[in-house]
ZAMARGU-4260 file (C-alpha; in steps of 0.2 Angstrom, whole numbers, plus 5000, padded with zeros to 4 digits):
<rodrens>
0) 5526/5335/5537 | 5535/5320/5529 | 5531/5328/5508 | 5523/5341/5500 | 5508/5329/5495
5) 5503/5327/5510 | 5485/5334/5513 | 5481/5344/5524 | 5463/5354/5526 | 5467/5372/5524
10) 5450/5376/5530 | 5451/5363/5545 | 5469/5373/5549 | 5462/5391/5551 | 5446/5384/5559
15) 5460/5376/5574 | 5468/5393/5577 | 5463/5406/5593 | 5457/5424/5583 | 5458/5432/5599
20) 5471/5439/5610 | 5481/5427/5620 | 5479/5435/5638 | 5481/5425/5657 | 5481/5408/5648
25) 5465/5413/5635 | 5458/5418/5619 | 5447/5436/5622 | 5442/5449/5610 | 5450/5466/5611
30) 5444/5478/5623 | 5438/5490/5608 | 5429/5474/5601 | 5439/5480/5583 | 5447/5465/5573
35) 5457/5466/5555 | 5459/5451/5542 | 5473/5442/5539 | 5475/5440/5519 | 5482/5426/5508
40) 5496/5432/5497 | 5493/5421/5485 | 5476/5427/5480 | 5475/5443/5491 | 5457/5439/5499
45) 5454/5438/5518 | 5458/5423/5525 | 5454/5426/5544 | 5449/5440/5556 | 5458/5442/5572
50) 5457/5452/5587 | 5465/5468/5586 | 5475/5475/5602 | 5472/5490/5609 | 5485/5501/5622
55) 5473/5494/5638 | 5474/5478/5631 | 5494/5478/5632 | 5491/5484/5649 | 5478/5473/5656
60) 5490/5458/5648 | 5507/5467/5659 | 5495/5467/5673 | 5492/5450/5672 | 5510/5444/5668
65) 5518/5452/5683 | 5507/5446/5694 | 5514/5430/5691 | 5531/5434/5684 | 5537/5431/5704
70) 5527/5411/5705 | 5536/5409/5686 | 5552/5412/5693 | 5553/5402/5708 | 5546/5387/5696
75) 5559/5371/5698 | 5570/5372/5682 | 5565/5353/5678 | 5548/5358/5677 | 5550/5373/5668
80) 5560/5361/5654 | 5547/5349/5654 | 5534/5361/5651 | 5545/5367/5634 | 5549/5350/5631
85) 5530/5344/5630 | 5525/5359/5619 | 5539/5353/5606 | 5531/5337/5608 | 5514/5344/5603
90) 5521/5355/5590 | 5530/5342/5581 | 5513/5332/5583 | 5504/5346/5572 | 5519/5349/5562
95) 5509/5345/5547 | 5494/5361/5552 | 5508/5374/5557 | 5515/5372/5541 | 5498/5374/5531
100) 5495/5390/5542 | 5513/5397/5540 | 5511/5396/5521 | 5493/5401/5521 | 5497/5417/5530
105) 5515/5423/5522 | 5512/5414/5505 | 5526/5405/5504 | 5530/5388/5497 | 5525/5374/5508
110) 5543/5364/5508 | 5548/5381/5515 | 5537/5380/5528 | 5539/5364/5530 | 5559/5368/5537
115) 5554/5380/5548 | 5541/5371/5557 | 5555/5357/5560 | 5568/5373/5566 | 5556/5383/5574
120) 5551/5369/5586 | 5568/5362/5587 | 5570/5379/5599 | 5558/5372/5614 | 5568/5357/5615
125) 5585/5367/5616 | 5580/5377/5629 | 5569/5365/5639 | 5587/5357/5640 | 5598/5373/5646
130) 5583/5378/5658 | 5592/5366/5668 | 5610/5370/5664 | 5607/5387/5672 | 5625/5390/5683
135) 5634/5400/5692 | 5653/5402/5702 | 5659/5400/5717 | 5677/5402/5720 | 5690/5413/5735
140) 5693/5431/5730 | 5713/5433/5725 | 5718/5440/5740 | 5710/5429/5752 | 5698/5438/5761
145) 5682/5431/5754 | 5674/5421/5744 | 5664/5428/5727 | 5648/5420/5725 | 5642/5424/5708
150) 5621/5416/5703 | 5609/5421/5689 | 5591/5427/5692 | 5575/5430/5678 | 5579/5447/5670
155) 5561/5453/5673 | 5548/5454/5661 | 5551/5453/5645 | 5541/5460/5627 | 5546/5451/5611
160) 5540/5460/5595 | 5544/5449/5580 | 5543/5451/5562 | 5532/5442/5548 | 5546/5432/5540
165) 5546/5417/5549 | 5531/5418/5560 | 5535/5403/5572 | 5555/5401/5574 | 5555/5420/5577
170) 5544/5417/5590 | 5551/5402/5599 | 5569/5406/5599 | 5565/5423/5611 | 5549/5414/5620
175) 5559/5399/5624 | 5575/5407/5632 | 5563/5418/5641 | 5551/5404/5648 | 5565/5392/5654
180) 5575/5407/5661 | 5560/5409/5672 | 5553/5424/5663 | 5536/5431/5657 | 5533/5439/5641
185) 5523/5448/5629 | 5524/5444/5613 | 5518/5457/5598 | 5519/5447/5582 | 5517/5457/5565
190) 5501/5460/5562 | 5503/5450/5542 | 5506/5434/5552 | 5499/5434/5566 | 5491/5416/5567
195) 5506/5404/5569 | 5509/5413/5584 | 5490/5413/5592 | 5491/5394/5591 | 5509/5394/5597
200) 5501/5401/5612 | 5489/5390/5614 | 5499/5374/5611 | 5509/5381/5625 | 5495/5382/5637
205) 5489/5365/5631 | 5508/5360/5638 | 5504/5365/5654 | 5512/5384/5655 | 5502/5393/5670
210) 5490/5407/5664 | 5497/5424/5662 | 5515/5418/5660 | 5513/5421/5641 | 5501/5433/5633
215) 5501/5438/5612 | 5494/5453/5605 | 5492/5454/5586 | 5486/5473/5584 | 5488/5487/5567
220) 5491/5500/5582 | 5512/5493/5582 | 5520/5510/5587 | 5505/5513/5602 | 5506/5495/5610
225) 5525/5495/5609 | 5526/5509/5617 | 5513/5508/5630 | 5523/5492/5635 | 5540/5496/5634
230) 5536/5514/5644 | 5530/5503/5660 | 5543/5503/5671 | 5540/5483/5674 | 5547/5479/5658
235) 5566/5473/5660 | 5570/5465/5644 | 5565/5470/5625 | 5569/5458/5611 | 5566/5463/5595
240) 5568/5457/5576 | 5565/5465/5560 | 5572/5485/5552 | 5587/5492/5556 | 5576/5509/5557
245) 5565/5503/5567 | 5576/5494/5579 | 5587/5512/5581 | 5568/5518/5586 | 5565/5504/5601
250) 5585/5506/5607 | 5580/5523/5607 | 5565/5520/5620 | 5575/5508/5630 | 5588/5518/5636
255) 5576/5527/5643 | 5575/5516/5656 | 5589/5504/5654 | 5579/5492/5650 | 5592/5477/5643
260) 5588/5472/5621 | 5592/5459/5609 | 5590/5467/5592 | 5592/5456/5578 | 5591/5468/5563
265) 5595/5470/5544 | 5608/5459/5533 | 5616/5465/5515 | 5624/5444/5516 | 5638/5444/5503
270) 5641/5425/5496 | 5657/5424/5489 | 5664/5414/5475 | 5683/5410/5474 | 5691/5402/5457
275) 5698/5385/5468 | 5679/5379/5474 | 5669/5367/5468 | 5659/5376/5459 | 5644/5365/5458
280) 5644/5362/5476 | 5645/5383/5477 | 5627/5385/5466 | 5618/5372/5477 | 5622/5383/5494
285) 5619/5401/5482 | 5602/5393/5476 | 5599/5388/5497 | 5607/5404/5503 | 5594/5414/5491
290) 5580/5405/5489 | 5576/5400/5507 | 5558/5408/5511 | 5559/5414/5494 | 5570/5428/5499
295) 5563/5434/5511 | 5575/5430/5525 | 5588/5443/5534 | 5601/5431/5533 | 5598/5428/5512
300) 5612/5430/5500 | 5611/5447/5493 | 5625/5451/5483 | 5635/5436/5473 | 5653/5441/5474
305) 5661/5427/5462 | 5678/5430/5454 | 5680/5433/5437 | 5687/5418/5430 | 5674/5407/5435
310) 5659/5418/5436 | 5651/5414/5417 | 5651/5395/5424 | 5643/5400/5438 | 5630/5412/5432
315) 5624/5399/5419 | 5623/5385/5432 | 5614/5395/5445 | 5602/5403/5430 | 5596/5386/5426
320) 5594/5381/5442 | 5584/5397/5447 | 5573/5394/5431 | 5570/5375/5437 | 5558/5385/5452
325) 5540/5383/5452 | 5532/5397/5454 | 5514/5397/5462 | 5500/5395/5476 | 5513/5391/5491
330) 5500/5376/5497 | 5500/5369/5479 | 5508/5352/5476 | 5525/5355/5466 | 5525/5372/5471
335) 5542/5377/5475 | 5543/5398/5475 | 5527/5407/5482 | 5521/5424/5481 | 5530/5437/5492
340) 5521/5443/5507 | 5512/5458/5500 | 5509/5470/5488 | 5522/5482/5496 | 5536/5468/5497
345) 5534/5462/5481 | 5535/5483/5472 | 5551/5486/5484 | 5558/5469/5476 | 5553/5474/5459
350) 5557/5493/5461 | 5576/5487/5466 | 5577/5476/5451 | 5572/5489/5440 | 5584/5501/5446
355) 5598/5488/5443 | 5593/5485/5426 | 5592/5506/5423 | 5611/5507/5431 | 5617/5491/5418
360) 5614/5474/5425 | 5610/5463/5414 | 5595/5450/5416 | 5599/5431/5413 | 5581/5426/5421
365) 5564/5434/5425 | 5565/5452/5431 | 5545/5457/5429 | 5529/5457/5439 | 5518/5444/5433
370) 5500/5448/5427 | 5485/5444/5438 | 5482/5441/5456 | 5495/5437/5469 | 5510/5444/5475
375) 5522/5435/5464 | 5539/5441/5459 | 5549/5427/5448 | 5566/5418/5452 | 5578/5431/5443
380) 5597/5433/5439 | 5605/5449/5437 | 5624/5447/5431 | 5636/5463/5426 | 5633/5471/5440
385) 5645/5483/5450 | 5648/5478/5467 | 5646/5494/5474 | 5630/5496/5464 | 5616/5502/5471
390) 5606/5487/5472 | 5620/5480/5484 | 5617/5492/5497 | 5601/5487/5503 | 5592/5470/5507
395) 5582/5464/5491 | 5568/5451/5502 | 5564/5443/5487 | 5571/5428/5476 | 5583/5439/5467
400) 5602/5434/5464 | 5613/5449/5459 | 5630/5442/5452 | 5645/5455/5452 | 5663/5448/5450
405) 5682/5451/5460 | 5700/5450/5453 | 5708/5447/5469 | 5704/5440/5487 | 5709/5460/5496
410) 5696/5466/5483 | 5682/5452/5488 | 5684/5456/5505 | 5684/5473/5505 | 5668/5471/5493
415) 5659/5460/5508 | 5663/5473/5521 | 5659/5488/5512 | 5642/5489/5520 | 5634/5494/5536
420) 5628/5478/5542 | 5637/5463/5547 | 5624/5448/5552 | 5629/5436/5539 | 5641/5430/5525
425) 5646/5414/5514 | 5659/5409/5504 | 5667/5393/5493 | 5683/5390/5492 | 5693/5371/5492
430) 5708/5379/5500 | 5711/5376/5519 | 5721/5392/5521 | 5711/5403/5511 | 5694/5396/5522
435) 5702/5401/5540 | 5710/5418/5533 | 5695/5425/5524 | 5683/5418/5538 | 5694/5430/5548
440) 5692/5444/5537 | 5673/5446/5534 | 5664/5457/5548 | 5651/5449/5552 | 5641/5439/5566
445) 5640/5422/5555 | 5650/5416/5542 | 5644/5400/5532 | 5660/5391/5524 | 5657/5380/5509
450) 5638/5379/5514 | 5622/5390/5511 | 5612/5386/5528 | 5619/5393/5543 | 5605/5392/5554
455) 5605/5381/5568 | 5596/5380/5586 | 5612/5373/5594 | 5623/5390/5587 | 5622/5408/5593
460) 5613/5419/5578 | 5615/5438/5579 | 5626/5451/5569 | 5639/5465/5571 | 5637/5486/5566
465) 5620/5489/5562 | 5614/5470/5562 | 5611/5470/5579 | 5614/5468/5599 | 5613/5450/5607
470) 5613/5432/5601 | 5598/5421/5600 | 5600/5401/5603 | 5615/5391/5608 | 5621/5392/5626
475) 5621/5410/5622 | 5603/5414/5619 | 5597/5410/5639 | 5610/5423/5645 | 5601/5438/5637
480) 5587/5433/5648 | 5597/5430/5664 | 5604/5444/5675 | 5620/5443/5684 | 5622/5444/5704
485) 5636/5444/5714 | 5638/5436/5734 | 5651/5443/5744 | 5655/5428/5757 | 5665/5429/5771
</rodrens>
């Protein structure tokens, strides 16, 4: 979509989208015959109903899926590239419908959208170029008496379970590893935004993928389905996105039987401010680094570390830039902060800025639920907060900036690490030295220097501690769907 004026028919765009299950290459009902609606956050009505999974349905779409993981597998990599190259092709073609339907079903603003649908497909043709890059090694053992013959094979197959916040990149940078590694998968979206990846599917299948080879299951039965699927012994590979509690749950199921994961978890992103940067330059990355998706992203700024001497300069800028956000229908024209995903996201958001305020902070913008219908929740700024506050410990998911300030670079550090995640962290700062040490320093799996947007198909995403296991895109991302074997040659 070239600009946010751009028309496109909301109605045409739900009309376009498979409501069944995506099972052996087809849209069918669930075996129960039962369906629940998919609601607009903006106005809280129904938008569409859709098929909802049952246990047999996972089963009969496992059944389907081995029976041709073997064909899948011993497809050429050039065609298995070519098939994700011509559904970027087709993706980029609707670029203007996927993001209607992403903002229709998770509320938010239609430039946000507008981003993903641009990253989110920008995975099929990354991978659609590694399926071809997948090597090996060949080489005499040290002592002469052989040769080591070491070659990569399909991991098995595989279950994807992603989360709501960004309902097609999540989906394409696990599906599109898998697919060109020669894998089948599974793929249980959450059941708020199912849509984007029913027509995902489809698009996929319009590509030229074979029948079984992909299958998605929107369901309200989560915990059941999961674990029907990841209990079958033919499951080999679990990649999973969203809670940190939740993803302790499905590692938990997995080691049953050492099944391999990627678990990309929970964030607590500090974004640190030293006295030498450019400090407008530092409230253009904050405002990107907080206000992507609204907020609502697990690599989002949450706590604004800025040190004390430039932190009034900083909170100002930032606060007026925060108020400059248009806050509305995400598919209205101008509209630049939609409503929160639901009535339970936006409470926690409002719940943890309440909480701040009761402990001290201090609120240079917003802070309140407004009246009528919709899941809204303002663009706020909390300053004179405690670094170690509460309201720090936890990810916020919603377009809240909450400023606390440092003395020294030892106690900035020590602020950002002072949680139990480690997925990402920013910082500003003009000083060469300062960049490379404190890069360093901060433990975590990405670190964004003098920049907000980290994100990038071409780069391995994933955390440290309780972030997560594995790395998506990059080189990296096809290796967590390729096992290893080794050839003893004489």
């Amino acid at each position: 979509m070239s600009n946010t004026e751009t028309i496109v028919d909301p109605q045409a765009v739900l009309k376009s989208v498979p409501t069944g299950l995506w099972i052996n290459g087809e849209s069918v009902p669930s075996s129960s015959g039962a369906t629940f609606s998919v609601y607009d956050p903006a106005t809280e009505e129904p938008l569409i109903s859709v098929a909802d999974a049952t246990v047999d349905d996972a089963r009969l779409a496992l059944d389907k899926a081995a029976a041709v993981a073997d064909d899948w597998a011993a497809t050429a990599p050039r065609e298995r590239g070519e098939i994700l190259r011509r559904a970027f092709e087709l993706l980029t073609e609707r670029a203007d419908d996927l993001a209607m339907l992403m903002t229709l079903e998770l509320g938010r603003a239609l430039p946000d959208s507008q981003g993903e649908t641009k990253y989110g497909t920008e995975f099929l043709r990354w991978f659609a170029e590694e399926a071809v890059r997948i090597g090996g090694r060949f080489t005499t053992a040290p002592a002469g008496t052989g040769r080591i013959l070491v070659t990569h094979a399909p991991v098995g197959p595989c279950l994807a379970i992603t989360p709501w916040n960004f309902p097609l990149a999540m989906g394409t940078r696990k599906i599109a590893p898998a697919l060109a590694a020669g894998n089948v998968m599974l793929v249980k979206p959450a059941h708020e935004t199912p849509l984007t990846m029913l027509l995902l599917a489809q698009i996929l299948a319009e590509a030229g993928l074979p029948a079984g080879v992909l299958s998605v299951l929107p369901t309200t039965l989560s915990g059941d389905v999961s674990t029907a699927i990841i209990t079958d012994d033919r499951i080999r590979k679990i990649s999973f996105t969203g809670s940190t509690p939740v993803g302790r749950t499905l590692l938990g199921q997995a080691a049953e039987r050492v099944q391999r994961t990627s678990m990309e978890l929970g964030g607590n992103a500090p974004f640190l401010v030293f006295d030498d940067a450019d400090i407008d330059a530092a409230v253009e990355g904050a405002f990107a680094a907080k206000m992507r998706n609204g907020g609502e992203a697990c690599t989002a700024a949450n706590r604004f570390l800025v040190q004390s001497s430039v932190a009034e300069e900083f909170t100002a800028k930032l606060t007026e830039k925060m108020a400059a956000v248009r806050l509305g229908a995400g598919y209205e024209s101008g509209v630049t902060l939609g409503p929160l995903v639901s009535a339970k996201q936006r409470d926690k958001v409002a719940e943890a800025v309440d909480d701040a305020i009761a402990d001290g902070a201090r609120v240079r913008l917003g802070g309140k639920v407004p009246e009528g219908k919709g899941f809204f929740y303002p663009a706020t700024v909390l300053d004179q907060v405690d670094a170690y506050a509460t309201v720090t410990r936890g990810e916020i998911f919603g377009p809240v900036a909450v400023i606390s300030t440092f003395e020294s670079e030892t106690d900035a550090i020590k602020a950002a690490n002072s949680t139990e995640y480690g997925l990402a962290s920013y910082f500003y700062s003009r000083d060469h030295e300062r960049c490379m040490r404190v890069s360093a320093a901060l433990d975590s799996g990405m670190v964004g220097v003098n920049r907000g947007v980290i994100s990038d198909p071409a780069a391995p995403f994933g955390g440290v501690k309780q972030s997560g296991i594995g790395r998506e895109g990059g080189s990296e991302g096809i290796e967590e769907y390729l096992s290893v074997k080794y050839i003893a040659l004489t």
